[in-house]
C-alpha positions in Angstrom: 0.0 0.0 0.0 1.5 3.6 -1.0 1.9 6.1 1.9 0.3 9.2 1.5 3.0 12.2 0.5 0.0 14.3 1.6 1.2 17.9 3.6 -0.2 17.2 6.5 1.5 13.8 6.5 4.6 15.4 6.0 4.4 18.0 8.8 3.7 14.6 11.3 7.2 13.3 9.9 9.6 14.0 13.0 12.8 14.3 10.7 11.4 16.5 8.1 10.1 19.1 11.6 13.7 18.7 12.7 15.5 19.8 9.5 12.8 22.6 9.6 13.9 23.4 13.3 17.1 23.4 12.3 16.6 26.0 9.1 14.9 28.3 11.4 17.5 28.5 14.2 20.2 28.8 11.8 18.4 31.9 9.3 17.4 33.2 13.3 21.0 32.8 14.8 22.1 34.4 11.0 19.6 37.0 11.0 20.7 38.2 14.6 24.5 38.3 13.4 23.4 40.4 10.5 21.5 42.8 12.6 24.6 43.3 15.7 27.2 43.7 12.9 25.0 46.3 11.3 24.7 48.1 13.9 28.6 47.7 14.9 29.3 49.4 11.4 26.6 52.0 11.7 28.1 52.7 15.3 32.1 52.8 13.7 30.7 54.5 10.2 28.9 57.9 12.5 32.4 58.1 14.6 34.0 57.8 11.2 35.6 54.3 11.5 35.0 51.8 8.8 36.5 48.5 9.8 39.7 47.5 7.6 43.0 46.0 7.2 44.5 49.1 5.4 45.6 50.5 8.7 48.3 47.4 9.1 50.4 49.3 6.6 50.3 52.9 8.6 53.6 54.2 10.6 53.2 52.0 14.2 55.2 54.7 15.7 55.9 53.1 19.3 58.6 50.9 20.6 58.7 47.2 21.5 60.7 45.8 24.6 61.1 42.1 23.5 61.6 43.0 19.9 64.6 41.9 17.6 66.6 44.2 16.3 65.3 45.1 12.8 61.8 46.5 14.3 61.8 50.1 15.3 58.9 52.6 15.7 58.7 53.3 11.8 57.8 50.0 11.1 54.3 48.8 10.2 51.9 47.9 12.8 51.7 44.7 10.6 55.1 43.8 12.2 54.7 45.0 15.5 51.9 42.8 15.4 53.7 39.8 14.0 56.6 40.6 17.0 53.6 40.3 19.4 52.8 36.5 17.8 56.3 35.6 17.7 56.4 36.9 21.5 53.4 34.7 22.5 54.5 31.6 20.9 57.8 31.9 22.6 56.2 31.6 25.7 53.6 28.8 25.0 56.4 26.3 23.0 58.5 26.9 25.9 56.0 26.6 28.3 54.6 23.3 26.7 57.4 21.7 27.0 58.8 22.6 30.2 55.3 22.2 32.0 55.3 18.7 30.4 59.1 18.0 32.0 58.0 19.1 35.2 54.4 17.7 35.3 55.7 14.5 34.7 58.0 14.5 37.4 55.8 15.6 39.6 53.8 13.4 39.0 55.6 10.4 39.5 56.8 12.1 43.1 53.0 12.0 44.0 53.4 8.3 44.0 56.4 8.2 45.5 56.9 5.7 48.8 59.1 8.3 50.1 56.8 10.0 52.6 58.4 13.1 53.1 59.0 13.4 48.9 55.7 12.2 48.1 54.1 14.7 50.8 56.2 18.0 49.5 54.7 17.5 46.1 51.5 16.6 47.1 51.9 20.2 49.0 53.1 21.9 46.7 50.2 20.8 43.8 47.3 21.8 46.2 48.8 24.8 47.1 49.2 26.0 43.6 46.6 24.5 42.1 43.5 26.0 43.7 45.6 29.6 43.5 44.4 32.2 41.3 47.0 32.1 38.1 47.0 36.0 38.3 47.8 36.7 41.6 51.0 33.8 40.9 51.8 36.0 38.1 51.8 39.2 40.2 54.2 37.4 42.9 56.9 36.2 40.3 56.7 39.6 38.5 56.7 42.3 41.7 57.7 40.0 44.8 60.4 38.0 43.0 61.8 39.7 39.8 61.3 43.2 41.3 62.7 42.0 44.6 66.3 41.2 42.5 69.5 43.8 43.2 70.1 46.6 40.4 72.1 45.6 37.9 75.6 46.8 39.6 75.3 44.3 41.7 74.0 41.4 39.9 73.7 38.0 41.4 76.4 35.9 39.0 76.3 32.2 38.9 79.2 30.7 39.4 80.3 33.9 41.7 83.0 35.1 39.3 86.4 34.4 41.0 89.2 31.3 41.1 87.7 28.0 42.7 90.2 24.7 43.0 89.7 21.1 43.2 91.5 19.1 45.7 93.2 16.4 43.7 92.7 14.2 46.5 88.8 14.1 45.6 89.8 12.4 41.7 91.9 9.7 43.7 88.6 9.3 45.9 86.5 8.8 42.8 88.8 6.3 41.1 89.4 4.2 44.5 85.4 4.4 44.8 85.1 3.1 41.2 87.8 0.8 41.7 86.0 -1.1 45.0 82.5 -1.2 43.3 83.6 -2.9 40.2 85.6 -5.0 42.6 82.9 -5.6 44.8 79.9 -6.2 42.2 82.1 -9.2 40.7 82.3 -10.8 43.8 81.0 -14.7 43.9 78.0 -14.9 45.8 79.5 -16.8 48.4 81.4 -14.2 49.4 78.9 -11.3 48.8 78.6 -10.8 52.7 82.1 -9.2 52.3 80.3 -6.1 50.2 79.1 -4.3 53.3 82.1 -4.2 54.9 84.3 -2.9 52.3 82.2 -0.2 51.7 83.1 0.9 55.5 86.6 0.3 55.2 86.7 2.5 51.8 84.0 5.2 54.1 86.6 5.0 57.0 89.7 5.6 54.7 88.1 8.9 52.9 87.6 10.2 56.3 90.6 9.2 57.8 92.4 11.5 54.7 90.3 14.2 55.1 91.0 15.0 58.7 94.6 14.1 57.9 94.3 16.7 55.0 92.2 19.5 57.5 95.4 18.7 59.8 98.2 19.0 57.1 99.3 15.3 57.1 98.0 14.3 54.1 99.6 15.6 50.8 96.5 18.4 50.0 97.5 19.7 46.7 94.8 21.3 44.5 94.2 22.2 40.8 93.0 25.8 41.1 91.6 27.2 37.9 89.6 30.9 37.1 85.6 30.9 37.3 83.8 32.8 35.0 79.9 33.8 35.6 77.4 32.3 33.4 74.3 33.5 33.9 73.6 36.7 35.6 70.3 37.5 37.5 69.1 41.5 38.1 66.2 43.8 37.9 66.4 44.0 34.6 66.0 40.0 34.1 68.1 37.3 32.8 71.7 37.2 31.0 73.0 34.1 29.9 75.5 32.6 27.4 74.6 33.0 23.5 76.0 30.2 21.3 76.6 31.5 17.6 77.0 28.8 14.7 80.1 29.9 12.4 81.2 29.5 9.3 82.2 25.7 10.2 78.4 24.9 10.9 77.9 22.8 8.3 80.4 21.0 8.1 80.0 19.6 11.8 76.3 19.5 11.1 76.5 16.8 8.6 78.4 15.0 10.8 75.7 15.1 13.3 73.3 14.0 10.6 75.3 11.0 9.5 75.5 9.9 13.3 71.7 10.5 13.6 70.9 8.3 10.3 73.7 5.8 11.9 71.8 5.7 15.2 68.5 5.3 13.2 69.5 2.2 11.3 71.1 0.4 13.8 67.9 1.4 16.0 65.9 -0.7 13.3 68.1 -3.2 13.0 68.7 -4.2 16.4 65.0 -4.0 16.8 64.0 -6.6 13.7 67.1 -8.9 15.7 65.4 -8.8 18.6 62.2 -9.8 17.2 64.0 -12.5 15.5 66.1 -14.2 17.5 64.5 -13.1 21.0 67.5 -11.4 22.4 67.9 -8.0 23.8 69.9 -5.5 22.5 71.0 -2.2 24.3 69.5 0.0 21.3 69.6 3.2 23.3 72.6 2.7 24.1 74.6 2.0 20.8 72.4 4.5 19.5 73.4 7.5 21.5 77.1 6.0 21.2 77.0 7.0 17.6 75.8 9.7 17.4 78.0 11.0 20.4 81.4 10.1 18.7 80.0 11.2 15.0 79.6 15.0 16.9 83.0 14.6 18.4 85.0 13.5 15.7 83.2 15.8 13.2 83.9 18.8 16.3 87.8 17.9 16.0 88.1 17.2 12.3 86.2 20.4 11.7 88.0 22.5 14.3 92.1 21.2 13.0 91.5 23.0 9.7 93.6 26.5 10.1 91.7 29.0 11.3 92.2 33.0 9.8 94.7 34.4 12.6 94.1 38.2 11.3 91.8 40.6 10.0 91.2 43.6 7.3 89.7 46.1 8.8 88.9 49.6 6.9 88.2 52.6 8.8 86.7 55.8 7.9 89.2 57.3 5.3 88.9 53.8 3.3 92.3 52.8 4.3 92.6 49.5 5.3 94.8 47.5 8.0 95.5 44.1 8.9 94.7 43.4 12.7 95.2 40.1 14.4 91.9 38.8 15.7 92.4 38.9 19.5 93.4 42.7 19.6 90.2 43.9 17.3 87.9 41.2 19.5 89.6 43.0 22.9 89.2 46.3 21.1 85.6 46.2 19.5 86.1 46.5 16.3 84.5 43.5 14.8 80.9 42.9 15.7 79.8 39.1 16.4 78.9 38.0 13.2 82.8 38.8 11.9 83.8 37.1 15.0 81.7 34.1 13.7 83.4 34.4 10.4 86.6 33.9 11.5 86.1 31.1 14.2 87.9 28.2 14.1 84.9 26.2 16.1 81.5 25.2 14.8 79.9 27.3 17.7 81.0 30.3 19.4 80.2 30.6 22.6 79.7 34.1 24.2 79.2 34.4 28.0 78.3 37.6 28.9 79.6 40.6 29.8 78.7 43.5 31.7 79.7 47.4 31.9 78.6 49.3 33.8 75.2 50.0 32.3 74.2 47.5 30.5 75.5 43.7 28.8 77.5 43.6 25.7 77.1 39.9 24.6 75.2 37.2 25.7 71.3 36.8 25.5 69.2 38.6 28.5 65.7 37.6 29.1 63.9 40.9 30.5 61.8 40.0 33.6 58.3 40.4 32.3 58.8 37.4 30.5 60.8 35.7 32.9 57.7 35.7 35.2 55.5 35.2 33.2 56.9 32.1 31.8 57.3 31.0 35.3 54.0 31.5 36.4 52.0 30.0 33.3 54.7 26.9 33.4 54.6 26.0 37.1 50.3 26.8 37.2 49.9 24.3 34.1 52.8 21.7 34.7 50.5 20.9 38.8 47.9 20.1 36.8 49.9 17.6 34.4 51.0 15.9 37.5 47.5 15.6 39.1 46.7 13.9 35.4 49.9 11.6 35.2 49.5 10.5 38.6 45.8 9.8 37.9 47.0 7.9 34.5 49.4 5.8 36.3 46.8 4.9 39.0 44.7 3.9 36.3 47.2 0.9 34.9 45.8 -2.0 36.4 48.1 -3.6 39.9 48.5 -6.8 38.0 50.9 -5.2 35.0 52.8 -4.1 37.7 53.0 -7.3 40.0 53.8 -9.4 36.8 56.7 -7.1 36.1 58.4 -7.5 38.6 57.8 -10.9 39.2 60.1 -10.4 35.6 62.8 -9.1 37.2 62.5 -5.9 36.2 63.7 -2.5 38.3 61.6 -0.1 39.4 63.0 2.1 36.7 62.2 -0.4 33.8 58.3 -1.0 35.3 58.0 2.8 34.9 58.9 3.2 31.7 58.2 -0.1 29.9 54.9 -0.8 31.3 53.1 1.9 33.3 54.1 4.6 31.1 53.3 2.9 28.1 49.7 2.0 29.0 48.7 5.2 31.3 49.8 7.5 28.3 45.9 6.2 26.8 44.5 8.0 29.6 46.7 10.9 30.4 47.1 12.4 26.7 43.4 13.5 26.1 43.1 15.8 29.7 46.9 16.9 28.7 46.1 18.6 25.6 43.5 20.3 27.3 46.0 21.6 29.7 48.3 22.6 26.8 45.4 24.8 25.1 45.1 26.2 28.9 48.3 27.4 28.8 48.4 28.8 25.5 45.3 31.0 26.4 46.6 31.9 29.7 49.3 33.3 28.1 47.0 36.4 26.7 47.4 37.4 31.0 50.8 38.8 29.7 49.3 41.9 29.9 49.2 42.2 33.7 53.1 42.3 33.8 53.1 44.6 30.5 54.9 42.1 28.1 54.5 42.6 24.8 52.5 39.7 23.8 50.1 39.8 20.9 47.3 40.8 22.9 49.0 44.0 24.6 50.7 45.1 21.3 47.4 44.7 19.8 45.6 46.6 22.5 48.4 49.5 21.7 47.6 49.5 17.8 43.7 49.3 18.4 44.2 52.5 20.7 46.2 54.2 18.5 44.3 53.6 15.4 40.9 53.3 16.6 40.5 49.9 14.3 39.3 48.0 17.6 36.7 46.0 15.8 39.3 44.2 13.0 42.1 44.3 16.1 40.0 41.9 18.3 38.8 39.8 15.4 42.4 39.2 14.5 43.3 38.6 18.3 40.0 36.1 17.9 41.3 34.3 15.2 45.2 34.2 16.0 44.5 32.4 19.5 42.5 29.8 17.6 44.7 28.9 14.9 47.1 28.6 18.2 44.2 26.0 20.1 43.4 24.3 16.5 47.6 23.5 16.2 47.8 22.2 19.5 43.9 19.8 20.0 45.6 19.1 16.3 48.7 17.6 17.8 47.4 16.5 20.8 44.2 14.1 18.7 47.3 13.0 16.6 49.3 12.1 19.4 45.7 10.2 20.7 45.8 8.0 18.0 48.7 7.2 18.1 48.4 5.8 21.3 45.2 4.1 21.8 44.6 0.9 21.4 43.6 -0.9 18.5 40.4 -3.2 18.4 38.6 -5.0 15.2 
């Protein structure tokens, strides 16, 4: 029997009224769009603003603190705006990955069977966690970084000065080395005497040192001169820069042949194993090669002769030949000579200070010190809560039949929990990471010029607030599509497969 296509039939069909729900909320939800963004370019059009892009080409005319050096104030606000994204994503990569370091961590110390360990983290998450990120980010920013000594009186790490090292302490390390390899091969029926040689070797050490304290033991020392690496003031962070030279490439490819070495033997030790059931240190061998490819390509590299002067020309267009340690002690090549004329693959430059400011080296101002401290630590207490929850979630039995296997507690962690609780921590982590990257817009509270504050200066300054926010809008979601993007990738991966 045909069914009636009547109207009225129709109308009773509950999928064709739900499709004509649907077309009604949508042209509703459309039609209300329509109606605020008229009036939004009625509003802008009367205070003669029309919403455009044109304006990203006009004179920004204000200065940047974290900018590089090729932006001034006559540059676009197109690129101040571009330093403010680069600005932003220099905090959230760094902060993803050194949230994740310390989340995991953490995380693992929340389990730990060390009471007083387990209960200083489990302190230390609740008292952070359930604090206001803002008010963290005021106390790294005005009670810490502000709280630092001016910069005449920097805090320098290692205190510059000469240090020495008793040479007694390397014979201490060899006769340490020498009784545990001696001890570890002993035969087990003698491995009662392990304890006891460990107190004679304790007893000795002390016996020499208050022999040395008293002048009866021989207490030479190998003194040597202790340059400061990283400097902490008011004004933020200093530490070493390290400048690839001319040489670069040349001790890169060796690094990439050691990396492709690594890889092979990586695969090849792996189909072994699965073949013939023994166990290969692949780790091991692989990090072998590609340490001794990036020294031997460091010395081959570095015994080529290396230019021992240079041609300078000075304002009259004469020119003179200067060896390379009197114009580097005088100024008168800038780094990137320097780098030139290196006879290293990387030049390190620690830095150095006058007396108003530091002449090489990288410094970190303190806005985004703190707040790289205060969206890392705030985000990486909430990894831990989620790894410790993830490894709580592998079932007692893995673990039991692991080490029923022999293996150390160092293995079971990373062979079997971590393998299996990664299916349950992964989804909550990337919604931590897309936390932290929209945290980030707080930058603004310490004044560092992120892409929201520099866009807050160009909308006040051109009055284009309207295409400003939309462009904030849509910059912070390409940033959250990027990382759920990763982070559903990263899911797969690690889920398990079913028919």
């Amino acid at each position: 029997m045909a069914v009636s296509r009547s109207p009225s039939n129709i109308l009773r069909d509950t999928r064709v009224l739900s499709i004509i729900g649907q077309i009604i909320f949508a042209i509703v939800i459309i039609a209300a769009l329509y109606g605020l963004m008229t009036s939004i370019f009625t509003a802008l059009a009367d205070k003669n603003i029309t919403p455009n892009l044109r304006f990203l080409q006009d004179r920004a005319g204000f200065d940047i603190g974290e900018a590089p050096a090729w932006y001034s104030s006559d540059r676009s606000y197109w690129d101040a705006y571009t330093i403010g994204f680069i600005n932003t994503l220099r905090v959230v990569i760094a902060g993803l990955v050194v949230s994740t370091v310390i989340g995991i961590f953490l995380g693992i110390f929340l389990l730990s069977r060390n009471w007083l360990l387990r209960n200083s983290s489990k302190t230390i998450v609740e008292v952070l966690r359930n604090t206001p990120l803002l008010i963290q980010l005021f106390v790294w920013y005005f009670v810490v970084m502000l709280s630092l000594p001016a910069f005449q009186q920097s805090i320098s790490l290692p205190p510059e000065g000469y240090g020495s090292i008793p040479l007694r302490w390397i014979v201490y390390l060899i006769g340490a080395y020498a009784v545990w390899n001696y001890t570890r091969n002993l035969p087990p029926q003698r491995s009662h005497l392990r304890r006891p040689i460990w107190w004679a070797a304790g007893a000795v050490i002390i016996l020499a040192e208050i022999g040395a304290r008293f002048g009866l033991v021989w207490n030479a020392a190998f003194r040597f001169e202790i340059q400061p690496w990283i400097y902490l003031n008011i004004r933020g962070l200093a530490f070493p820069e390290l400048l690839p030279t001319a040489r670069f490439a040349d001790w890169a490819a060796f690094i990439t042949i050691g990396v492709v070495l690594a890889f092979i033997m990586w695969v090849y030790l792996g189909r072994l194993k699965e073949a013939t059931g023994r166990a290969y240190p692949r780790l091991l061998y692989a990090v072998i090669a590609i340490v001794a490819l990036t020294v031997v390509g460091w010395l081959i590299v570095s015994s080529e002769p290396a230019a021992t002067t240079v041609t300078l020309t000075n304002a009259d267009g004469q020119t003179t030949i200067v060896p390379i340690e009197q114009a580097q002690a005088d100024g008168l090549i800038t780094a990137e000579e320097e780098a030139v004329y290196a006879g290293t693959p990387l030049l390190l430059k620690l830095p150095q200070k006058n007396n108003f400011r530091f002449t090489q080296g990288l410094q970190i101002l303190p806005e985004y010190t703190a707040l790289f401290l205060a969206l890392t630590i705030y985000t990486a207490v909430f990894i831990a809560e989620i790894v410790r929850a993830g490894i709580l979630a592998v079932p007692p039995g893995q673990v039991e039949a692991a080490r029923a296997l022999g293996l150390s507690g160092g293995d079971v962690l990373r062979l079997v929990i971590l393998p299996q609780a990664l299916r349950v921590i992964i989804p909550p982590l990337g919604n931590q990471y897309l936390n932290l990257a929209k945290n980030s817009s707080l930058a603004i509270a310490v004044a560092y010029a992120d892409l929201f504050q520099i866009t807050t200066t160009i909308m006040n300054q051109s009055g284009q607030s309207v295409t400003g926010m939309v462009m904030v809008m849509i910059t912070y979601l390409l940033i959250s599509l990027t990382i759920a993007a990763l982070a559903e990738r990263a899911n797969r991966r690690f889920q398990i497969v079913t028919r």
